[in-house]
C-alpha positions in Angstrom: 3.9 17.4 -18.9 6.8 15.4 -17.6 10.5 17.1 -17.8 12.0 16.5 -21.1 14.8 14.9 -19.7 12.6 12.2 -18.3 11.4 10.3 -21.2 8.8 8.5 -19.6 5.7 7.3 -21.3 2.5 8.1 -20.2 1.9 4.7 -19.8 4.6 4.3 -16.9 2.5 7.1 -14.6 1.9 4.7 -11.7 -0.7 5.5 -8.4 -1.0 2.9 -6.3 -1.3 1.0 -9.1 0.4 0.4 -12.1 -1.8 0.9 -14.9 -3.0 4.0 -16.5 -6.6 4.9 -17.3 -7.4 3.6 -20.8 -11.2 5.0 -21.8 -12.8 2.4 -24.0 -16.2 2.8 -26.0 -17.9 0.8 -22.8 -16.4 3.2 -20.3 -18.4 5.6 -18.5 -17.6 8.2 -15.7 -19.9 7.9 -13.4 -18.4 10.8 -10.7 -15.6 13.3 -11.1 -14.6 16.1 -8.8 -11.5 18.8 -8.2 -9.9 17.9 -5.0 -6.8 19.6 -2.7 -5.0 16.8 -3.5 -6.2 15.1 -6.7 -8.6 15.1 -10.0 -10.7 12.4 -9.1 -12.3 10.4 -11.7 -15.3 6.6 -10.6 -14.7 5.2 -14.1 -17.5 2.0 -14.7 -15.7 -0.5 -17.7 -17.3 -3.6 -18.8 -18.3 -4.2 -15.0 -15.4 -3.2 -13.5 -15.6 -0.3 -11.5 -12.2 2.6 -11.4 -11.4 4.7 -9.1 -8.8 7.0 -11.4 -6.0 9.5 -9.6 -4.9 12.4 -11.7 -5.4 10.4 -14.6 -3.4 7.0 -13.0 -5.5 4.2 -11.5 -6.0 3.9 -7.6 -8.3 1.2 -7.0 -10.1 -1.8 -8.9 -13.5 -3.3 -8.1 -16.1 -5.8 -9.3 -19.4 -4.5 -9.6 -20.7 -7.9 -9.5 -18.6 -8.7 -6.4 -16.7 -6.0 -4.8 -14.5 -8.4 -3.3 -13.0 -9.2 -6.5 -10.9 -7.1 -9.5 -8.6 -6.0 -7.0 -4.8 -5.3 -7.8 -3.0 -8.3 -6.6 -0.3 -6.4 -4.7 -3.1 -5.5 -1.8 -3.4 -9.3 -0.9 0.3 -9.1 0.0 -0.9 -7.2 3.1 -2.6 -10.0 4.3 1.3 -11.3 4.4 1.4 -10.0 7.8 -0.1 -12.7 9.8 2.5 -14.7 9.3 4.5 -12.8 11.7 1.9 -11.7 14.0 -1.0 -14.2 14.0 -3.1 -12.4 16.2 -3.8 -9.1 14.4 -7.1 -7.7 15.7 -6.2 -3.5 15.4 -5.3 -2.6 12.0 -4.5 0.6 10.9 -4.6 1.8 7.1 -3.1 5.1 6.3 -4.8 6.0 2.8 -8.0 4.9 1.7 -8.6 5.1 -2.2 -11.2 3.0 -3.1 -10.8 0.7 0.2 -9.7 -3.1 -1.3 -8.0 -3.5 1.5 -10.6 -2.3 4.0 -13.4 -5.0 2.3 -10.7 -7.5 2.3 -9.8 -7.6 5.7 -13.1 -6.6 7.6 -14.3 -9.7 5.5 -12.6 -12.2 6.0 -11.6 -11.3 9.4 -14.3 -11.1 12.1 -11.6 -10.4 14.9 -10.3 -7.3 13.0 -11.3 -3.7 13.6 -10.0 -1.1 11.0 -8.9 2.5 11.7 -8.6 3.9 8.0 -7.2 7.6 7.7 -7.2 9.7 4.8 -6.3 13.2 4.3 -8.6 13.5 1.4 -12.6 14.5 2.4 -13.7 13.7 -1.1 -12.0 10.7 -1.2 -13.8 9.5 1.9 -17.0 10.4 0.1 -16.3 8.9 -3.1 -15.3 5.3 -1.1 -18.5 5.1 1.0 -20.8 6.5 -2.0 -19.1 4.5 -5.1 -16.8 1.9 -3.7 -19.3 0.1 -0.8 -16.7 1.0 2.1 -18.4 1.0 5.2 -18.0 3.3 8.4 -19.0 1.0 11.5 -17.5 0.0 14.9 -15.9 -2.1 13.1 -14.4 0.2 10.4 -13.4 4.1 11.8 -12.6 6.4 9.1 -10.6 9.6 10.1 -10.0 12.8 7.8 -6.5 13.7 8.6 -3.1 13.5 7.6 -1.3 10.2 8.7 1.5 11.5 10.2 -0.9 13.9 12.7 -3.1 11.0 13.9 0.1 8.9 14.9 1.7 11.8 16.8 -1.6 12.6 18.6 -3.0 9.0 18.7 -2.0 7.0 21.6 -3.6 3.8 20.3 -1.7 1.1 19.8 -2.0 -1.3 16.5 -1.0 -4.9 15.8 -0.6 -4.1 11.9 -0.1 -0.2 10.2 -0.5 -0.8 6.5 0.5 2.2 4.2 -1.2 2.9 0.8 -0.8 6.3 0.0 0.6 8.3 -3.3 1.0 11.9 -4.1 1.1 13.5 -7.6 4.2 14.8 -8.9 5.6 15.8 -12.3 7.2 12.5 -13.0 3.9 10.7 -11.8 3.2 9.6 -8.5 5.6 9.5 -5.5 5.4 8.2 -2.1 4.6 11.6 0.5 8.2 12.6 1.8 7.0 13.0 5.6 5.3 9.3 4.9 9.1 8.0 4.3 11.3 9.2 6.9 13.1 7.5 9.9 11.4 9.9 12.2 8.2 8.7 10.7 9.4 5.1 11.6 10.1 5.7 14.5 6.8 7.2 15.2 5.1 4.3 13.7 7.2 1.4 15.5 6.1 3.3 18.8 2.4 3.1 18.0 2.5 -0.9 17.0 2.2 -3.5 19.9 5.1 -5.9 20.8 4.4 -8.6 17.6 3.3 -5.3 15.5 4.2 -5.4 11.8 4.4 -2.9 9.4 3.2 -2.8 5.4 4.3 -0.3 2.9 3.5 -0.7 -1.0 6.1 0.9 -3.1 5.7 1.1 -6.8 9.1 -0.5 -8.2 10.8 0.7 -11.6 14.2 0.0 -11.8 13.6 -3.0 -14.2 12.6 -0.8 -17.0 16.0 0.8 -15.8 14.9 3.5 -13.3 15.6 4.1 -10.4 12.9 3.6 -7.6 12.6 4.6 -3.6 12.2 1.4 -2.6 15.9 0.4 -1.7 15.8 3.8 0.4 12.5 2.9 1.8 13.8 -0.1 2.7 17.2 1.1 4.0 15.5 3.8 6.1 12.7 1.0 7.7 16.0 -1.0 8.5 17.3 1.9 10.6 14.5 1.8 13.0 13.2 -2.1 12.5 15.3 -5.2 13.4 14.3 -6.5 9.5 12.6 -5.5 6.3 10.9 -8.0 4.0 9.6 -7.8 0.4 7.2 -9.4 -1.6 6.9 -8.3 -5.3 4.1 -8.7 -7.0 3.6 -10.7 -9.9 0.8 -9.0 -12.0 2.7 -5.2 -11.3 5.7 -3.2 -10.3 4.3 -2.7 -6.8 6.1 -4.5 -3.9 5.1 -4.2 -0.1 8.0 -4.0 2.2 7.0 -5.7 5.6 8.8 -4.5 8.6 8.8 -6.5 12.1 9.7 -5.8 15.3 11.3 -9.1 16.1 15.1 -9.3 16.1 15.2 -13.4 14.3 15.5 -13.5 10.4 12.5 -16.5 9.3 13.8 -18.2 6.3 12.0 -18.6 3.3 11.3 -22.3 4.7 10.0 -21.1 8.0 7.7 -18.7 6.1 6.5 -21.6 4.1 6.0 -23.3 7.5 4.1 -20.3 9.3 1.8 -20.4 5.9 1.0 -24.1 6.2 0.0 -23.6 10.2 -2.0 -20.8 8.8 -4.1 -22.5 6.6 -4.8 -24.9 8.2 -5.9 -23.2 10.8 -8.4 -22.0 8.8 -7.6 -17.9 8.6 -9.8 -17.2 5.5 -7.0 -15.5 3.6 -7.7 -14.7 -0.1 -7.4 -18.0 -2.1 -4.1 -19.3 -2.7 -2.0 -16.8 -0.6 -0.4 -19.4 1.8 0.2 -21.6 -1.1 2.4 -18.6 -2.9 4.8 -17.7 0.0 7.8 -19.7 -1.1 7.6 -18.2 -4.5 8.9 -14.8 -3.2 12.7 -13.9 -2.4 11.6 -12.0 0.3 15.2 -9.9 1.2 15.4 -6.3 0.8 15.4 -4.7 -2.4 19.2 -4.6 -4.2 20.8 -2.0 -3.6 19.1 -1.3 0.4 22.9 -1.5 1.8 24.2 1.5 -0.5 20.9 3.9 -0.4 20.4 6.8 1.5 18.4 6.6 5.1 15.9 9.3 4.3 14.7 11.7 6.9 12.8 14.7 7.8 15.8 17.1 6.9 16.7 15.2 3.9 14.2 12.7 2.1 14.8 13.4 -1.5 11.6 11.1 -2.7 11.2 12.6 -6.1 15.0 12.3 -7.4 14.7 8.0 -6.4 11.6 8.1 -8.4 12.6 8.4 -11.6 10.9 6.6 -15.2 13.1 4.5 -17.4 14.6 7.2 -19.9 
């Protein structure tokens, strides 16, 4: 049960997603299983299939098409081109149900995915339930994310961060996942155009407070600058970091989109067309929050429910 102090609803519980589990008379669970880090639920709904965290929603997927029913926010990942247009190593710490894996192994030929996830079952449940599939193409390694960057000595043109812990005020960003020696770590594995993606789940307009201006503030103190892109069908927002010194206006962004399509980059429909809808600076607040790091990344207290 949440503190009583925090007056959260239920319904406010976010996991990578923003929307909690609802069953409904069509609903059936089609897997559940007790892991380390989670109670895992493969919900099937009126042919949608659920991939369901500790009772909060993870992933989305079509059964008819498993490239659609998505959450919107993971398109925003797909932002990254526009600051390094030729992304051919991707690496995805956190797995879920793998959108993002389809999506980009898809519609990108070029790409090859190195997906890690500390969760076994997890792994299991995405190859068994959620059509995510281990290839040259696609590696999947069982490990924490901080551990394979340290040990790695790969280099990536894109490191895309999707992963959410359990807490007692819902879900929360891991700590060690959100510090500037983490960042630093990170910039060193990414090549010289090499972007970073981080979804944050935002709250502080149903007047919470969220990590995200932290997040940002922290990425700012190892990254020249910090973007954001909110999405518009939930209260997650990916932050994009870049290794490149030069600020692109919203105009030039709307530029690099344009060159993008048409150059023919088979980006989810409609994603160039939506890049000058976003007021991509860092989240308000970012000047005034605490850099987090390993001796002091208070996560939990910045990740707080409207009361």
């Amino acid at each position: 049960m949440p503190d009583r102090q925090q007056r959260a609803p239920w319904t406010w519980l976010l996991a990578g997603a923003i929307l909690a589990v609802h069953a409904s008379a069509w609903a059936a669970v089609v897997f559940e299983a007790q892991s380390p880090y989670h109670h895992i639920l493969v919900i099937d709904d009126r042919g949608r299939r659920v991939l369901s965290f500790d009772g909060t929603q993870e992933t989305r997927m079509s059964l008819q098409d498993p490239l659609q029913g998505h959450f919107g926010y993971t398109e925003l990942f797909h932002y990254a081109w526009l600051w390094n247009t030729n992304l051919s190593r991707v690496l995805m710490l956190g797995l879920g149900g793998g959108s993002s894996q389809r999506s980009f192994l898809h519609r990108y030929p070029q790409v090859r995915v190195q997906s890690v996830e500390i969760d076994p079952i997890v792994v299991q449940v995405a190859t068994n339930f959620f059509q995510v599939r281990i290839s040259d193409r696609h590696r999947v390694q069982v490990e924490d994310g901080r551990v394979f960057l340290r040990r790695t000595r790969e280099t990536y043109d894109l490191i895309l961060l999707d992963a959410y812990v359990k807490h007692r005020y819902g879900s929360q960003i891991p700590q060690h996942l959100a510090t500037r020696e983490f960042f630093e770590l990170a910039r060193d594995r990414l090549s010289t155009n090499g972007v970073l993606a981080y979804n944050v789940i935002t709250v502080s307009r149903l007047g919470g407070r969220d990590a995200a201006p932290a997040l940002a503030r922290t990425l700012l103190s190892v990254f020249p600058q910090v973007y954001t892109f909110q999405a518009q069908d939930s209260l997650n927002a990916v932050l994009i970091a870049t290794r490149s010194a030069r600020r692109l206006s919203n105009a030039e962004l709307v530029q690099r989109g344009i060159q993008l399509a048409t150059s023919g980059l088979n980006a989810p429909p409609g994603l160039w067309q939506r890049v000058g809808s976003y007021r991509t600076s860092p989240p308000a607040g970012t000047q005034q929050a605490l850099v987090l790091t390993d001796d002091f990344a208070p996560v939990e207290s910045l990740d707080r429910r409207s009361r």
